[in-house]
C-alpha positions as CSV (number, residue, x, y, z in Angstrom):
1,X,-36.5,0.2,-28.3
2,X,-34.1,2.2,-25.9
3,X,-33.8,5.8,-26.0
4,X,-30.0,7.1,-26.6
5,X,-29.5,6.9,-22.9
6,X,-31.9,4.8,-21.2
7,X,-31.8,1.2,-19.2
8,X,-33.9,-1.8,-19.9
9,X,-34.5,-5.2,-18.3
10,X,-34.4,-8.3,-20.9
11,X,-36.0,-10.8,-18.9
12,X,-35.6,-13.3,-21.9
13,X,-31.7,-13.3,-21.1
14,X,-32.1,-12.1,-17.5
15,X,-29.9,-9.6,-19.1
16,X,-30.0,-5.5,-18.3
17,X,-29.1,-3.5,-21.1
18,X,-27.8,0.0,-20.7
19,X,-27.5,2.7,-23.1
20,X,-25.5,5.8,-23.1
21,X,-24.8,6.9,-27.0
22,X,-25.0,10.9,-28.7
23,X,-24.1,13.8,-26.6
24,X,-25.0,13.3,-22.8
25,X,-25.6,16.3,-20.9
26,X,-25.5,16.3,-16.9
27,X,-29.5,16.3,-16.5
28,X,-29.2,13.4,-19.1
29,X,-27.2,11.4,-16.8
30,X,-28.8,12.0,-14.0
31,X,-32.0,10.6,-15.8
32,X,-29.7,8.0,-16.4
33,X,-28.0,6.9,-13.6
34,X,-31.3,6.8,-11.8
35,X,-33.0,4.2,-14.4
36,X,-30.1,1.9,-14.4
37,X,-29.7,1.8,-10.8
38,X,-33.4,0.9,-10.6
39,X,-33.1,-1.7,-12.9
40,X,-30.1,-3.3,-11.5
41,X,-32.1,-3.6,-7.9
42,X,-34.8,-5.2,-10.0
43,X,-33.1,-7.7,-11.4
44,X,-31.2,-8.4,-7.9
45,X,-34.6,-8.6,-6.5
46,X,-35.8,-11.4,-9.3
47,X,-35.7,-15.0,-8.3
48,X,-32.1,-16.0,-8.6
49,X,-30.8,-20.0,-9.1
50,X,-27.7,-20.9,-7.7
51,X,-24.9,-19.2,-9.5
52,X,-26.7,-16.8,-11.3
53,X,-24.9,-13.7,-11.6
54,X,-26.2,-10.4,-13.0
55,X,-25.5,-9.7,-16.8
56,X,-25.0,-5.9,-17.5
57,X,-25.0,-5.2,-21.3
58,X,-23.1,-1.7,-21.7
59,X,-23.3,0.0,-24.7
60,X,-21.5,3.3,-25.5
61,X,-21.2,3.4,-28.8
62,X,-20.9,6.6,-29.9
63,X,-20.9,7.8,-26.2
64,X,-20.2,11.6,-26.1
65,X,-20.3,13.2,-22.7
66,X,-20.9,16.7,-22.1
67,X,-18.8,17.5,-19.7
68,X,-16.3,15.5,-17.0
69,X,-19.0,15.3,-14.4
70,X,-21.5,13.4,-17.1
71,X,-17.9,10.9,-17.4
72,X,-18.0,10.4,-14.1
73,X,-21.8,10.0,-13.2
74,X,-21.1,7.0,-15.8
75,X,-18.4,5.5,-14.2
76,X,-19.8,6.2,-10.6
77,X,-23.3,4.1,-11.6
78,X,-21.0,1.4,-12.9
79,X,-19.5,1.4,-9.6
80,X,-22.1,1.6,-8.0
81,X,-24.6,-1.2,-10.2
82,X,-20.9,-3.4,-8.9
83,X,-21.3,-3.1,-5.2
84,X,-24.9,-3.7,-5.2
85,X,-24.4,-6.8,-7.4
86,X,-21.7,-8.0,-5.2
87,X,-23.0,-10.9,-3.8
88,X,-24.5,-12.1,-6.8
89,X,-21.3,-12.0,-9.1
90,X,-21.5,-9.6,-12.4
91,X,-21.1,-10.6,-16.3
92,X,-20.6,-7.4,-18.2
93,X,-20.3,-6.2,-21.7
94,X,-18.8,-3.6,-23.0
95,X,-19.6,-2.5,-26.3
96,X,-17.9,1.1,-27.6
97,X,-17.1,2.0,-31.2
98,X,-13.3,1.9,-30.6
99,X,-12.0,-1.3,-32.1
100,X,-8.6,-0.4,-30.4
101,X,-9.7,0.6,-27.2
102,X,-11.6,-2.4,-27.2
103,X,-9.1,-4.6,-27.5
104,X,-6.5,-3.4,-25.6
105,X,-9.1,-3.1,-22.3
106,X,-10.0,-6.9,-23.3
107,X,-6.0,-7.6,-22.9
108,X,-6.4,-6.4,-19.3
109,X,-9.7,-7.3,-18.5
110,X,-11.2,-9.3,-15.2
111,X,-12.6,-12.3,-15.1
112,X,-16.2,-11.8,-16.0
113,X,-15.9,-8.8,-18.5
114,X,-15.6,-8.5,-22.0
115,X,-14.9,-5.8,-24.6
116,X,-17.0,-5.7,-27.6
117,X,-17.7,-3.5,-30.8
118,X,-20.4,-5.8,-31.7
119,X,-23.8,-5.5,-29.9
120,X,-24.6,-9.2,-31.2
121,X,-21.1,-10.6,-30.1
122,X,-21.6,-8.8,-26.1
123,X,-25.3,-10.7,-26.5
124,X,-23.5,-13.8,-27.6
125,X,-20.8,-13.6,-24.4
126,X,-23.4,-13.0,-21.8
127,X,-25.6,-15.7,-23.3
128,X,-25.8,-18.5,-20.8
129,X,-24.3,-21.6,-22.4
């Protein structure tokens, strides 16, 4: 079971699963950031078929940061996790309590991202299939 802001490999779904929910602080983040950034380079590092692309499961529901510079230590791992996987392609799900929000980022989303209120549904998407 993942903490409320803690990064986990699922090796059953080659998926990593990321969790930022409740109030974040900046030393919670930094905790963070360095866990998920560990974990992505983990699962680049796995043994990789042709085609496989890192899955990133996102889920900020709830997600209350502290401050700006806990917003952007969250948007700058993201960016981050996105360089590194690069080469390999990256699935991501997003998965927030804002049905709205949600929906209007999946009107203007990239290939290869989805928007999700649902936890299940995001595990669905990345599923391979």
């Amino acid at each position: 079971m993942l903490k409320e802001t803690d990064t986990a490999s699922d090796m059953d779904a080659g998926i990593v699963v990321t969790r930022l929910r409740g109030e974040v602080t900046e030393a919670d983040a930094a905790r963070w950031r360095t866990g998920f950034l560990r974990c992505v380079r983990q699962a680049l590092t796995a043994p990789a078929e042709d085609g496989d692309r890192l899955k990133l499961l996102v889920d900020t529901r709830h997600f209350a940061p502290a401050s700006l510079a806990v917003q952007r230590a969250y948007h700058d791992a993201l960016a981050d996790a996105g360089a590194e996987a690069a080469a390999r392609g990256l699935l991501i799900a997003f998965v927030h309590h804002d049905a709205y929000k949600m929906e209007q980022m999946q009107v203007s989303a990239e290939t290869g991202t989805g928007y999700f209120t649902d936890l299940e549904d995001a595990r669905y998407w990345l599923a391979p299939g």
